[in-house]
C-alpha positions as CSV (number, residue, x, y, z in Angstrom):
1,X,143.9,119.3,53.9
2,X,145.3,116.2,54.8
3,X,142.7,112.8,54.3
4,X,142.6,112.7,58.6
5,X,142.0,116.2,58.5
6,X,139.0,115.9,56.2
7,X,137.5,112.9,58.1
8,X,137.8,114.3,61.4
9,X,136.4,117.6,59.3
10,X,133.7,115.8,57.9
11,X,132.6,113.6,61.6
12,X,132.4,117.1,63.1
13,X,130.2,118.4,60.8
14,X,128.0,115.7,60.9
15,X,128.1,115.7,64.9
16,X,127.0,119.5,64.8
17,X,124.0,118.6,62.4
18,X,122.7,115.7,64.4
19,X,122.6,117.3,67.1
20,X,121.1,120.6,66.2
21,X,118.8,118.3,64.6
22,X,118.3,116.5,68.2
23,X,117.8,119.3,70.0
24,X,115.0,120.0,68.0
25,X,113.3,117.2,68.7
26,X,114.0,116.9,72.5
27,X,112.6,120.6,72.5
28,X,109.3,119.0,71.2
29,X,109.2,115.5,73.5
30,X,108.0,114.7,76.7
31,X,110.9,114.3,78.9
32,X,111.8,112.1,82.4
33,X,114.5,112.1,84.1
34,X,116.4,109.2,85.0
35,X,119.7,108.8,86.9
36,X,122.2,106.1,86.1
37,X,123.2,103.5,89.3
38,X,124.9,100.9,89.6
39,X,122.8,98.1,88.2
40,X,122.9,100.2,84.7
41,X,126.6,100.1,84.5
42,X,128.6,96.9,82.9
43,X,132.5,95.9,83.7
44,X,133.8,98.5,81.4
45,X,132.0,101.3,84.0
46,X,129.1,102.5,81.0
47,X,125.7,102.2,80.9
48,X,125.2,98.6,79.1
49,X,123.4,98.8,76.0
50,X,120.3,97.2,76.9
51,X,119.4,99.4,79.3
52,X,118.4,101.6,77.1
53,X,115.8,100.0,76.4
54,X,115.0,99.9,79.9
55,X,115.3,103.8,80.0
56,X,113.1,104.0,76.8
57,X,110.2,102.0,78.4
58,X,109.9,104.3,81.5
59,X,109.9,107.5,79.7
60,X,107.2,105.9,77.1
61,X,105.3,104.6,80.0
62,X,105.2,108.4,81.6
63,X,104.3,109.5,78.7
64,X,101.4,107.6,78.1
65,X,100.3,108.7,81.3
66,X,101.0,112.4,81.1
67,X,98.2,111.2,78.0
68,X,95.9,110.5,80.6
69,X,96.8,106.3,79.2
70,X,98.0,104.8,82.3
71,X,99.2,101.4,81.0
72,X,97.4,99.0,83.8
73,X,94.2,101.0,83.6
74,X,94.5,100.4,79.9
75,X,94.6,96.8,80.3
76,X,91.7,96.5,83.0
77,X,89.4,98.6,81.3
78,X,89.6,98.0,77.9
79,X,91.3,94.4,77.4
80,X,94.1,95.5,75.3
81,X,97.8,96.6,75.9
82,X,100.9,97.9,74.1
83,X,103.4,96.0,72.9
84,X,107.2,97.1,71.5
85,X,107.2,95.2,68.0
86,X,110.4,97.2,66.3
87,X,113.2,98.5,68.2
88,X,116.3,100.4,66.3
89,X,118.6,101.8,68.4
90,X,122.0,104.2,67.4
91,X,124.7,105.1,70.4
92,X,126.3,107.9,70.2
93,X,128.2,108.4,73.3
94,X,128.4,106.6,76.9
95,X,127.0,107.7,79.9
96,X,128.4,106.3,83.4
97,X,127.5,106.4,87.2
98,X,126.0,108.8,88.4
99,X,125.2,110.7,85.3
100,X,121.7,112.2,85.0
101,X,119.5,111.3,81.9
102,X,117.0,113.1,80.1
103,X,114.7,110.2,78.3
104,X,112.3,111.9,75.6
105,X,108.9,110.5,74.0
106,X,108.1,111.5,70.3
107,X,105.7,110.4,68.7
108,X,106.1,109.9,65.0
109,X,103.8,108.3,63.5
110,X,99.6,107.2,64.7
111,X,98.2,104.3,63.0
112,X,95.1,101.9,63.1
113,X,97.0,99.5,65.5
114,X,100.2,100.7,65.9
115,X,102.7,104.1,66.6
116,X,106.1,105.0,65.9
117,X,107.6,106.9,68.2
118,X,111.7,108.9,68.5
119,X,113.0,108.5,71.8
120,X,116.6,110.0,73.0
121,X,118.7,110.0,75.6
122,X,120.7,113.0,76.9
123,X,123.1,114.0,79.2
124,X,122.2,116.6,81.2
125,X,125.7,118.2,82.1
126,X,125.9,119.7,85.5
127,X,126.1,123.7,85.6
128,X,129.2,124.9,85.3
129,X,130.9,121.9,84.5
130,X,130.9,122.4,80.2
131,X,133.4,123.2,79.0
132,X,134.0,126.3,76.4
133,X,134.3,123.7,73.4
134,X,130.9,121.9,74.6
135,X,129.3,125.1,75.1
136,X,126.8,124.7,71.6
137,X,126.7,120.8,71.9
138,X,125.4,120.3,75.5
139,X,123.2,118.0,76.5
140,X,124.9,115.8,75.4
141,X,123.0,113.0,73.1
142,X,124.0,109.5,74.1
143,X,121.3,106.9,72.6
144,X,118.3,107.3,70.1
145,X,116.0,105.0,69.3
146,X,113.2,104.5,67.0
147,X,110.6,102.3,68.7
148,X,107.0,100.9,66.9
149,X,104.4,99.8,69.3
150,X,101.3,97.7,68.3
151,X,98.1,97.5,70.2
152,X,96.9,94.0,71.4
153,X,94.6,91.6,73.3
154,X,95.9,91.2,76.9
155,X,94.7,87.4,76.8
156,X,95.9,86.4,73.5
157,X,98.2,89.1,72.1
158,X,96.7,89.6,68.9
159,X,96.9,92.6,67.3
160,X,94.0,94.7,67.6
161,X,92.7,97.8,66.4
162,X,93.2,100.7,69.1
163,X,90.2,102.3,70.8
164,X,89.4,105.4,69.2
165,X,89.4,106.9,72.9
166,X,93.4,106.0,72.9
167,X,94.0,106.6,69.6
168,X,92.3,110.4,69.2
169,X,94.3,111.0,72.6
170,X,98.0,109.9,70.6
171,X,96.5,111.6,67.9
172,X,96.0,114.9,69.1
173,X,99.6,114.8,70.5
174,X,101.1,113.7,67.4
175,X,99.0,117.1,65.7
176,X,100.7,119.3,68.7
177,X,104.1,117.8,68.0
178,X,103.7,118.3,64.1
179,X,102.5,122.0,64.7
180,X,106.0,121.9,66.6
181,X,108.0,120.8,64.1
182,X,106.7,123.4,61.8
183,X,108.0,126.2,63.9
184,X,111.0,124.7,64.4
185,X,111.7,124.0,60.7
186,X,113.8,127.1,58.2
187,X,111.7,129.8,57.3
188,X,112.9,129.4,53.4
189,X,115.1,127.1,50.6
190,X,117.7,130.4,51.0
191,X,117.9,130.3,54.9
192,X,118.6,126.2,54.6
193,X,121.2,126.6,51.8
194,X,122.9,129.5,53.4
195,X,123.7,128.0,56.8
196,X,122.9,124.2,56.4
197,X,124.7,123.6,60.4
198,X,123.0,126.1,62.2
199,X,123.9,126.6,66.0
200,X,121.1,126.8,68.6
């Protein structure tokens, strides 16, 4: 095998792992739907980086309030709000006009003040439209990002502790997300060893 070969060998494998891996977690997340227009798109035609962002925010924000933690009743009723204070962000592949997104919510991590959270974006491919060679790989992942976000005053923006009220609710979904994960994950060391790309 020639040293291209073995690269491009070596890329796929990697692709077929994240995304098995991906898939996993988008079966676990919250999901919203989002379509891409033409404010989204830059001069080369593709969703601009940023946007991302923009496309994170609105799923989180859904989120929260599939929680029952509507982010401006938050504010009026207890004083505090959340804050993005880490943002790391990988793209994978482009999406363009017209495409249709799926944004998840994960959460990752609950602490005192703070929650990590995976967020993705995929492409939902149309019916009918993927090809044989996409068949195991669609959705397509385009974006994920792994976002921390810290409770805080609303006046001052100090960091604060989260009400317990919030934080039992972000709790119980990080438990329901973790039992998730668990049935998700190889049943043994020899299952993992034997097929260490395993197709959906």
């Amino acid at each position: 095998m020639t040293l291209p070969s073995a690269r491009e060998a070596l890329n796929s494998e990697e692709k077929r792992a994240h995304v098995h891996i991906g898939k996993q977690v988008a079966a676990m997340s919250f999901e919203w739907p989002v379509r891409v227009y033409w404010e989204d798109t830059d001069a080369g035609g593709i969703v601009f980086y940023a946007n991302y962002l923009k496309f994170f925010e609105r799923a989180r924000t859904e989120w929260l309030r599939s929680l029952g933690l509507g982010q401006h009743a938050l504010r009026e009723q207890t004083g505090g709000m959340f804050v993005v204070t880490d943002a790391q962000l990988k793209y994978l592949q482009a999406a363009r006009l017209d495409d249709m997104l799926r944004v998840t919510a994960c959460v990752q991590e609950v602490g005192r003040a703070s929650l990590a959270m995976l967020q993705q974006a995929w492409l939902q491919l149309p019916t009918g439209t993927v090809p044989t060679e996409m068949a195991s790989t669609s959705p397509v992942l385009l974006c994920e990002g792994r976002i921390r976000i810290g409770w805080v005053s609303a006046d001052h923006l100090r960091p604060q502790r989260m009400p317990m009220a919030v934080r039992q609710a972000l709790e119980t979904e990080h438990a329901a997300t973790r039992r998730q994960t668990a049935v998700f994950a190889p049943h043994s060391r020899s299952e993992q060893a034997h097929n260490p790309f395993p197709q959906p």
